[in-house]
N, C-alpha and C positions, 0 to 999 in steps of 0.2 A: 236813717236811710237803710242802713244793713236789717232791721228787724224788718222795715217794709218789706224790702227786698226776700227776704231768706225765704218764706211759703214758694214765691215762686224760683228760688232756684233746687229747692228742696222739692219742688213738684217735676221742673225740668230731668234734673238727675235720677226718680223713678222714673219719667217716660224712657230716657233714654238706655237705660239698664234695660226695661221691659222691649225695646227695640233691636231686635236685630244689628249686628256689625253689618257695613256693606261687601256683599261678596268679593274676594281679591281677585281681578283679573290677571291671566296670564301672559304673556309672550315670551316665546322662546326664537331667539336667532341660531343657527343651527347651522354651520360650516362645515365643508366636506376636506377632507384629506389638507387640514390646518392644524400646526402643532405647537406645542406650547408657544414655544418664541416668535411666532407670527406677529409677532404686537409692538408697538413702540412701547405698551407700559410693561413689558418684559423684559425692555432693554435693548429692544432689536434695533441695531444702528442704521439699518436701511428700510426697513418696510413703513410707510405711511398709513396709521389706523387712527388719526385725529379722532374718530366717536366714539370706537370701542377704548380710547386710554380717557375719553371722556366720564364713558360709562363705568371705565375702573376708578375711577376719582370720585363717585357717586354710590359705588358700592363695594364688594372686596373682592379680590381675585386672589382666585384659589390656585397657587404656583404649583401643587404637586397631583395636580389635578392629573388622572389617567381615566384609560379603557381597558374592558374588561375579555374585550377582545375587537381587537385593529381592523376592520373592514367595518366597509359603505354598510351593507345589509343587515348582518350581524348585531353592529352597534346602536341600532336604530330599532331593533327590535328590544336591547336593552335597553335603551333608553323609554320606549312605551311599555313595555313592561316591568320593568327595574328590577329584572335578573339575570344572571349568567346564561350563556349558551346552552352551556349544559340542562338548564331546564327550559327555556321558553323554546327550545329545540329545531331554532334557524340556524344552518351549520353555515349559511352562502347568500341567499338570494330569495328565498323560497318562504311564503309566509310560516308566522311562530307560530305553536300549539297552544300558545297562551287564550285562554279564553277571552276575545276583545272586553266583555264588562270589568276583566281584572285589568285595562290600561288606563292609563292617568284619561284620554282622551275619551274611553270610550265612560270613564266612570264621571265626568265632569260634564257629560251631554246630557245622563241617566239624571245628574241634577240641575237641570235647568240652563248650563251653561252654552252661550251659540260656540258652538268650537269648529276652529278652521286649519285645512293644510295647504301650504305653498309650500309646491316644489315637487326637489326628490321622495321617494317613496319606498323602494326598493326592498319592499319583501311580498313579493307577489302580485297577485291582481289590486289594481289601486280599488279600493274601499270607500267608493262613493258614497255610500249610504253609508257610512257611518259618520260622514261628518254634514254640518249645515251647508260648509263652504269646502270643497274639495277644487283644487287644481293639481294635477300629479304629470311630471315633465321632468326628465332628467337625460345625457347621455352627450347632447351637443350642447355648445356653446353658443352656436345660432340656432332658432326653430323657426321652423316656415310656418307663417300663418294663414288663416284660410284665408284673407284677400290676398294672398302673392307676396307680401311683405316678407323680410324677414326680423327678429329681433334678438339682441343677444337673452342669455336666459336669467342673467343677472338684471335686466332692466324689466324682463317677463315677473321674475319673482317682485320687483319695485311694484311695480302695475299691481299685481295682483293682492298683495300684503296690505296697500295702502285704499284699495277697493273694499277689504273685509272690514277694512278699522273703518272706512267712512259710509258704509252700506249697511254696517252689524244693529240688529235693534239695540236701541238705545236703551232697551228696559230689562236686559240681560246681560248678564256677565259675562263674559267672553275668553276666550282661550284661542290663540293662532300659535301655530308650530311654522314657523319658518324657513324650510328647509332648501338653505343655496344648493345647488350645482359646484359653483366654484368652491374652492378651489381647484377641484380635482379637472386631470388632465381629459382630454377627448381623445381613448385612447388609440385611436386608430388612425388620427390624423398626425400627420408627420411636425407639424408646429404647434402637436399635446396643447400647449397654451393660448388660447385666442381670446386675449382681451378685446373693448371695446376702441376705435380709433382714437378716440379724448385722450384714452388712458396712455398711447405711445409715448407723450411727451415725459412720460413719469421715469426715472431712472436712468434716462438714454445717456446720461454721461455719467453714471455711478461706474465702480468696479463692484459685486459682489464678493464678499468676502467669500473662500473656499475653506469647507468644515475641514477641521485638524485632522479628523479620522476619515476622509476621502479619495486617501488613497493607494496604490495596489498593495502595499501591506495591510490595511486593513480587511482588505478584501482575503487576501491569501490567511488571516488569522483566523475566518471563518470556521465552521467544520467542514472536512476533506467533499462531505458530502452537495457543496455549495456548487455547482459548477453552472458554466453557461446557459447550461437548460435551465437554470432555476428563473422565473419568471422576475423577481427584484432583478436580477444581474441583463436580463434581455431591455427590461426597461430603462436599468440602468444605461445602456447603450443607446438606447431613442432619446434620449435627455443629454446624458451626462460625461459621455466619452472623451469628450474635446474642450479646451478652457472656451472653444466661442461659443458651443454648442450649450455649455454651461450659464455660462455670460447673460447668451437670448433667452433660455428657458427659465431662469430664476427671474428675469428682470419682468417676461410675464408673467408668472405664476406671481409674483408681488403687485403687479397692475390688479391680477383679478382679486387678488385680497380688496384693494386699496377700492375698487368697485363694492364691493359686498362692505367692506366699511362705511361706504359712504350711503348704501341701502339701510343699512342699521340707523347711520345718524337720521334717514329718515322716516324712517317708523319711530321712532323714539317721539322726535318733531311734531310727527301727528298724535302721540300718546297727548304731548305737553298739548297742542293747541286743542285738543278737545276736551282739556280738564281732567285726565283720567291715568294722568303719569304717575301720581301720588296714588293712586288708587290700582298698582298692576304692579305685580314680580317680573321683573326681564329677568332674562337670565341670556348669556352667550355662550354657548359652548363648540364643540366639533366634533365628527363621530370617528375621529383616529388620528395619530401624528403622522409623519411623512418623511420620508432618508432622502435629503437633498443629496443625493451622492456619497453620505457617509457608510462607511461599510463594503464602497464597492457597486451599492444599492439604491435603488428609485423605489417610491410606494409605499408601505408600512409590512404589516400583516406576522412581523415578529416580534419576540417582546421585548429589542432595543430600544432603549427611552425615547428616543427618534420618534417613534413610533408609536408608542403608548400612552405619553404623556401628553397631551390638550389645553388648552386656555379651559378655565371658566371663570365666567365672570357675574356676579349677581348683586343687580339691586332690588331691594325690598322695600317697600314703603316701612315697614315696621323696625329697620333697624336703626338702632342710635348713632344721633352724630357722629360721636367718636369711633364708630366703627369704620364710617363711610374715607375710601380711600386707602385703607389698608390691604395687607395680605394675608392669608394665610397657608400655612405648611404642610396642614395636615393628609392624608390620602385621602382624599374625595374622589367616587370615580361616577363615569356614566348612570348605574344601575342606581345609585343614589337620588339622580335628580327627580322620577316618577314619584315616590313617597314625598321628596321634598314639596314639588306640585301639591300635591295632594294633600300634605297638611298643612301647607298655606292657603289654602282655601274649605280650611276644616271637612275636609271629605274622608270616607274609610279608605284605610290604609290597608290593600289584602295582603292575608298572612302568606298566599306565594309570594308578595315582594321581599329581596333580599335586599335591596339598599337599604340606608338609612337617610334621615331626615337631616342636611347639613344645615339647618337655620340655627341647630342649638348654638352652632359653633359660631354666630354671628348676634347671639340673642341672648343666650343665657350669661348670668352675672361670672359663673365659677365655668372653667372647661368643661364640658363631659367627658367621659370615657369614650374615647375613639379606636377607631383600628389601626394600627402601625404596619399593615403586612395586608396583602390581601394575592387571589390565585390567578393567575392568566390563562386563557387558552385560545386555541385558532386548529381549527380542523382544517387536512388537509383538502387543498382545493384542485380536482381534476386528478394526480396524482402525485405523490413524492417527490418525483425529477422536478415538478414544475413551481407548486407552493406546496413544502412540507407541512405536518402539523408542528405545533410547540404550542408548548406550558411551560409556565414559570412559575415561582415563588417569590416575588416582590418586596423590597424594604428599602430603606434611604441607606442602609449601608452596606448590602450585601442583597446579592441577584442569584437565584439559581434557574439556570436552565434545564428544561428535560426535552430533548426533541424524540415523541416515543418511537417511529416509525424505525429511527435510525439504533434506539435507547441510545442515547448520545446522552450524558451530562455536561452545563458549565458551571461555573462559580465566577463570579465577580466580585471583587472589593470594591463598591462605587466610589467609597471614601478616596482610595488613593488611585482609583480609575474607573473613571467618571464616563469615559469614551466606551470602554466594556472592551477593551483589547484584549487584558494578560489574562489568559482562563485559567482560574487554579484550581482543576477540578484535581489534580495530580499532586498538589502539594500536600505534603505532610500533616506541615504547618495550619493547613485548614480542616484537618479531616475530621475533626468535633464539630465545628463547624456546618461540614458540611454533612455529616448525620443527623443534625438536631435539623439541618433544612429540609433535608429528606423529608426525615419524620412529618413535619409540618406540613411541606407539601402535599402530601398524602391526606392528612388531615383535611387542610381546609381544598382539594379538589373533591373527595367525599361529600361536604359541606353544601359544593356548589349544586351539587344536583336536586 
């Protein structure tokens, strides 16, 4: 039987070698102003994200995952082009110089892929034409619709995500960028957080825990340069002032997670019932962390771990069992994931991209060499009083701040403070230290450009 047999598996095994892999489709879930520990598989003792701790059980979550810089606009330009600020040259809000054929989206349509946006958008004029499937909505929590209706924008993003997956031709590879609203506040309405009515019933008898570094000394440990006009600290007050004030806005701001969670489990749902879960990279990330009151502060946009650091979370069809459900430690940041896209679905990789490719770290047999350190920045927005600039120089044991407007320096030990309170930029004791950061930092912000 095996000698019958062997011609035709020996014929099967050239077709197959001579045939093409099937192209890896993409989707990305894309959260706004969610920071690492948003998640029950981070450990969060209160937030409810049953799909995403699903999807980390199914693929690996990357714990020290960050941004390259903390804002909506900014990080979204990173993430389509997978470089710093400093080059793709959106300081705010305002489309990047980035040539769109060098973006994962616009390079993944150029080969044949239908590629689609829901949601936020936020660097400039939304870019119809560049995708098959564009919907661009961002700012409220509810939007009016043209019959009179109204819908929240977390169920607008459901509607529309699950329209691409079951409208997409079926003879094309695909790509949807997902991009929620939520988490972030509406911020001009006095109850910032406005989940959906369903969602009320979720938390109403919890207490939130309140962060260790939440309060007025923390705030007061800032630089002198921090005061009430700074835009953290004014929001801080719309949110965070009062334990009830606290209390309501946490308990929503965890509804609209626990909403967008529950969005994920269902696009995932429809990946598996159309056969094509095994056949597509999810990936979950968010384009900045968030200061629940720690620091004094509301919002991100400085480069306190609060703030900078992010869930990601990634399943691949190609990775091995044994990887699935683990962690890992390494720095993976935003500007990474576009190359990543990109070479799981074997496309060029352009040499402006400065991330790197995180699958080796989930693929390859032996580690590769990775980066241990990488540069922060955030241009000032509107002026100095309101959001300063800063830069950092980033690492798991040690943080250097540079705020340039004020030239302010800090230092951190995150080892023995992990909160970023004691700043020693004055100590002795650190001052090799803190020239060999110098140095560096200098280095690699040159790097970034």
């Amino acid at each position: 039987m095996k000698r019958l047999f062997a011609p035709a598996a020996i014929l099967l095994a050239a077709l197959s070698s001579l045939c093409p892999a099937k192209p890896m489709n993409v989707v990305l879930l894309y959260a706004d102003d969610w920071r690492h520990d948003t998640l029950g598989a981070a450990g969060n003792p209160i937030v409810l994200t049953p799909e995403l701790d699903a999807l980390a059980r199914e693929g690996v979550r990357f714990t020290e995952n960050c941004v390259t810089t903390a804002i909506c606009g900014v990080s979204r330009a990173s993430l389509f082009t997978g470089q710093w600020m400093s080059r793709h040259g959106n300081v705010s809000f305002k489309p990047f110089k980035t040539p769109w054929e060098e973006t994962y989206p616009g390079i993944l349509r150029d080969q044949g892929y239908y590629v689609g946006h829901v949601g936020k958008w936020h660097n400039g004029k939304h870019p119809t034409d560049k995708f098959d499937f564009g919907r661009f909505y961002h700012g409220r929590h509810w939007i009016d619709m043209p019959d009179g209706s109204k819908v929240h924008v977390t169920k607008r993003n459901e509607n529309d995500a699950l329209e691409f997956l079951t409208e997409r031709p079926k003879d094309q590879p695909f790509c949807l960028t997902l991009a929620f609203f939520a988490t972030h506040a509406e911020d001009h309405n006095p109850k910032q957080f406005l989940p959906q009515p369903e969602s009320m019933k979720l938390y109403e008898d919890l207490t939130i825990p309140v962060p260790i570094n939440a309060t007025e000394e923390s705030w007061q440990n800032l630089p002198d340069f921090f005061n009430e006009k700074n835009e953290g600290r004014n929001r801080w007050h719309w949110r965070f002032d009062t334990p009830e004030k606290f209390q309501s806005m946490m308990k929503n701001y965890y509804r609209l997670a626990t909403e967008v969670d529950t969005v994920c489990g269902l696009v995932l749902k429809e990946l598996e019932k159309q056969g094509v879960l095994d056949e597509t990279l999810v990936i979950f990330t968010t384009d900045n962390g968030y200061y629940h009151a720690e620091h004094g502060l509301a919002d991100k946009w400085y480069p306190h771990q609060e703030s900078i650091r992010v869930p990601l979370i990634i399943r691949d069809p190609r990775m091995p069992e044994e990887k699935r459900g683990t962690t890992n430690n390494d720095f993976t940041l935003n500007v990474d994931l576009a190359p990543t896209i990109l070479a799981a679905t074997d496309s060029h990789i352009p040499e402006t991209m400065q991330g790197q490719d995180i699958a080796p770290l989930y693929l390859a047999e032996t580690k590769p060499e990775w980066r241990t350190e990488f540069f922060y920045e955030h241009a000032t927005l509107q002026k100095a009083s309101f959001i300063p600039a800063s830069e950092a120089l980033v690492r798991k044991d040690f943080k250097y701040f540079y705020w340039p407007e004020q030239k302010v320096e800090q230092l951190f030990d995150l080892r023995t403070d992990p909160h970023e309170e004691n700043d020693l930029i004055n100590s002795a004791e650190h001052a090799e230290k803190l020239a060999e950061m110098r140095s560096q930092f200098a280095k690699l912000k040159a790097a970034a450009r």
